[in-house]
N, C-alpha and C positions, 0 to 999 in steps of 0.2 A: 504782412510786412514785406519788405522788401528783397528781404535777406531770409526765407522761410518762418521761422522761428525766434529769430534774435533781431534786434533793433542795431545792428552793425555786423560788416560784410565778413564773417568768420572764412577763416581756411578752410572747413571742412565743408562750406558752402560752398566757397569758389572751385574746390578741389571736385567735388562730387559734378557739380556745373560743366568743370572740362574732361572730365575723364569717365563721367554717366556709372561710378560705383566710389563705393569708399576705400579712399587711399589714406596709407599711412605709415609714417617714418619706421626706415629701421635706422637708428645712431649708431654710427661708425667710428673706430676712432684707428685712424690710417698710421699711430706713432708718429707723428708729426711733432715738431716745437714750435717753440715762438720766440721770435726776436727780441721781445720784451722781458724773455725769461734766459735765454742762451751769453746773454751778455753784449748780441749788438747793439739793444737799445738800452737794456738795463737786465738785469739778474731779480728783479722780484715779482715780474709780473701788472697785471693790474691789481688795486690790492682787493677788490673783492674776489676774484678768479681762484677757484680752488687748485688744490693740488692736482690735478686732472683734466687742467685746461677745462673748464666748464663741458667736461663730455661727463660728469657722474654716473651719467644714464644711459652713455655709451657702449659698444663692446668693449672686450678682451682685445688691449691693443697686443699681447703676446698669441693671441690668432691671427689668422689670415683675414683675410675681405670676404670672403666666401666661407668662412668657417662663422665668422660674425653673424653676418646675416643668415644664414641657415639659423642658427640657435635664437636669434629674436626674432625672426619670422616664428619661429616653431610656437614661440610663446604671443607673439599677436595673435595666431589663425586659432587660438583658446579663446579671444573674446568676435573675432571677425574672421567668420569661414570664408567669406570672399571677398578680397580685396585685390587692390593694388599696392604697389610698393613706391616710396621715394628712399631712395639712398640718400642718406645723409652725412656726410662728413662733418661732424660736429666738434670732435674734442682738438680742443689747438688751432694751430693757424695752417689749413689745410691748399694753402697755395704756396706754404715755404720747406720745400724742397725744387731737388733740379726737374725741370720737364719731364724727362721720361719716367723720372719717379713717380710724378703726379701722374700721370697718363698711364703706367702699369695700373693704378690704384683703382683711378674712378673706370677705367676699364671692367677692369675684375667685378665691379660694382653695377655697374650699367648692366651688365650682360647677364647679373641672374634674372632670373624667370620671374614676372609679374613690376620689373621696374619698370615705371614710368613716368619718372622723372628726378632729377640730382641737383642734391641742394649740397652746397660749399659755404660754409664759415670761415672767412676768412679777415684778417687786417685790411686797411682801406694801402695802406703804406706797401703790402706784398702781392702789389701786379702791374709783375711789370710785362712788359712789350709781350716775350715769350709766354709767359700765362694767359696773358690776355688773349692772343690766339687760339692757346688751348684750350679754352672755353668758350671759343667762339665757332671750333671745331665742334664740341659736343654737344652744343647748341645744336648745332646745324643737325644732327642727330636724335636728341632727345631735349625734351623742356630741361632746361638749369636754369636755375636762380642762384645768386650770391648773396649771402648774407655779412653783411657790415659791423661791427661793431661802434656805434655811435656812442652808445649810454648821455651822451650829455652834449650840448652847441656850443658852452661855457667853456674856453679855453681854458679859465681859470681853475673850472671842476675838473678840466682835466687830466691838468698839473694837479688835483691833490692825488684825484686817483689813480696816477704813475699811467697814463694810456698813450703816451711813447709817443703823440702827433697829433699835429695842429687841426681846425676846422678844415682850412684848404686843402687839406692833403685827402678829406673825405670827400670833400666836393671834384675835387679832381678824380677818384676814384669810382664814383658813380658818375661821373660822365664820361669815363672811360668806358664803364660795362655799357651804359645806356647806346652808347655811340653802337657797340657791337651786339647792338640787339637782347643784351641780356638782363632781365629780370632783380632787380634790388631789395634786397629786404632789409630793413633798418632794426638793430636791437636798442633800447634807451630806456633808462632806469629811473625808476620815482625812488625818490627818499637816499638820492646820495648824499654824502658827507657836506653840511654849507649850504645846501641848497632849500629853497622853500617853494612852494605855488608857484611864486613868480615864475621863477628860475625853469622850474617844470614844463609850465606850459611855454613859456619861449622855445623850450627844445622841440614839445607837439608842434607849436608853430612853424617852427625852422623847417623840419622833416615835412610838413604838410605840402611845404611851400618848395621843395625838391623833386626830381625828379626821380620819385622811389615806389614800387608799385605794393612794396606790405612793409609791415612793420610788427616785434614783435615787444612788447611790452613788460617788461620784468617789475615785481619788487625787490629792491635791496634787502639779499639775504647777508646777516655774519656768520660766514662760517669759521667753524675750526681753521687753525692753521694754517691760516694767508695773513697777509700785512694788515685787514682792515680791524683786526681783531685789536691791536696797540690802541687805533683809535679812539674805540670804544673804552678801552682801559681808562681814556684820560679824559673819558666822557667830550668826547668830541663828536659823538654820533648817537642821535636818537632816531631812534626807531618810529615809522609810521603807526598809524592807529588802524585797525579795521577799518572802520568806519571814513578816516580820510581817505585810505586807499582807494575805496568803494569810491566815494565821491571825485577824486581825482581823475580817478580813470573815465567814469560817465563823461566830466566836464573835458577831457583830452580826446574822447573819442566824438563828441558832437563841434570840435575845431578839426579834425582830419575829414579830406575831402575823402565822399563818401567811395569813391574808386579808389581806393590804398586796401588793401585785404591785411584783414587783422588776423595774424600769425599765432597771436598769445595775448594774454592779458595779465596772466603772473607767472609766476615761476614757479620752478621746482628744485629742493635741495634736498640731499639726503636726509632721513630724521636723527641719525647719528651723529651729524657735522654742523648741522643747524644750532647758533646760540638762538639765534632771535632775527625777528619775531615770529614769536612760537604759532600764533594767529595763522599763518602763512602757509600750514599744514594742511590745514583745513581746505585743498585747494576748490572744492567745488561747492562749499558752504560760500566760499568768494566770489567763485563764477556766478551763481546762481542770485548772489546779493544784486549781482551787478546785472545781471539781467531785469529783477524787480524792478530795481529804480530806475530804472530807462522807460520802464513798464508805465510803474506812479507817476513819472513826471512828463512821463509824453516825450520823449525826446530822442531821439535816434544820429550813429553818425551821420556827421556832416549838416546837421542843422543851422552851424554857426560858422561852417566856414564859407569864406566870400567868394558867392558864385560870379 
């Protein structure tokens, strides 16, 4: 195949491709907030976003940047005695503080030993002028990429899921980074609240048809103790099937042009926090589903999208 092993252009292809060894995140979580939670955009969040800024799997934001990554380094070099490292800034919106705040941070980050290269999660709404410099400084320096938060092209989805700003304000924000040379990663969720197939694959579409060079693909988890949890009370949210999952993603990942580098293909949530779907667990009994049927039906990214 094309892509070694897998019928679509996985991260740890592309990664192993530019940097000739296996790299892999260490998740940072820098204390950062977010506007959607602080009260400029709104005080609840998005309502899937857990308490922790979707960093669960991040550091100890009451450590340092350098205390972080020692202690999850320490724990990856138990499954990978030689790697590389990308720093991650993952919990929150890690471009909303002043510059030099940001700039102490991914410094600290950049400069432990084995990094090679810096990934930012951040709003598409929190870059402005000055940010956008500063990461086009570190660029100049080390690979970064920025990670977006899409989950969905549906303005209408996006108003239910409180995500604080419109289509245009992400399209203006990927053509900001793109302009300064930087790297796009897009996140976008199967199985939100309202939405079916359709709806789904319009957003693969949308993204396809972007200037975005990866994408990471979640299933809608409910967890504990965010807003999305009311929904489900009033039975206003079902849950995907195994089974459609699996086939959803095959058919989204044979409409993405086959140069977009796939990031993810589900997610991860704690098993403590997790209502449902409990399926979801299972996270490599998924990956490996979805490997097969790519396999049985002959079919590989970018088959269907328009060359």
């Amino acid at each position: 195949m094309q892509w070694g092993d897998k019928a679509y252009y996985s991260l740890n292809y592309y990664l192993r491709k530019k940097f000739g060894c296996k790299v892999f995140k260490i998740s940072l979580d820098a204390g950062f907030s977010c506007p959607n939670r602080d009260g400029s955009i709104s005080r609840e969040g998005c309502i899937f976003c857990s308490e922790r800024g979707s960093g669960d799997f991040a550091g100890n934001r009451d450590m340092s940047i350098c205390e972080q990554f020692e202690s999850i380094k320490h724990m990856m070099n138990k499954k990978w005695k030689n790697g590389k490292y990308i720093a991650y800034f993952q919990a929150y919106t890690n471009t909303y503080a002043p510059v030099e705040v940001l700039r102490k941070k991914y410094e600290e980050a950049v400069n432990q030993e084995g990094v090679v290269a810096l990934a930012i999660a951040t709003r598409p709404d929190c870059l402005d002028p000055e940010v956008l410099n500063l990461l086009q400084e570190f660029n100049s320096r080390i690979y970064t990429w920025v990670e977006l938060g899409l989950q969905s092209s549906n303005d209408y989805t996006a108003g239910i899921i409180n995500r604080g700003y419109k289509l245009k304000t992400f399209e203006k924000a990927v053509n900001s980074l793109r302009e300064i040379g930087i790297d796009v990663v897009t996140h976008i969720i199967m199985g939100l609240p309202g939405e079916n197939e359709i709806d789904m694959m319009n957003t693969v579409k949308y993204i396809s048809n972007q200037d975005i060079q990866g994408v990471k693909i979640h299933l809608l988890h409910l967890m504990k103790h965010t807003p999305l949890v009311k929904l489900y009370n009033e039975d206003r949210l079902r849950f995907m099937t195994q089974d459609e999952y699996v086939n959803m993603i095959c058919w989204a990942l044979c409409n993405i042009p086959s140069s977009m580098v796939i990031h993810r293909l589900t997610g991860d949530s704690p098993r403590n926090l997790l209502i449902g779907p409990r399926w979801s667990l299972k996270k490599w009994e998924i990956l490996n589903e979805i490997d097969r049927t790519m396999k049985d039906r002959k079919i590989y990214q970018g088959i269907y999208f328009p060359k």
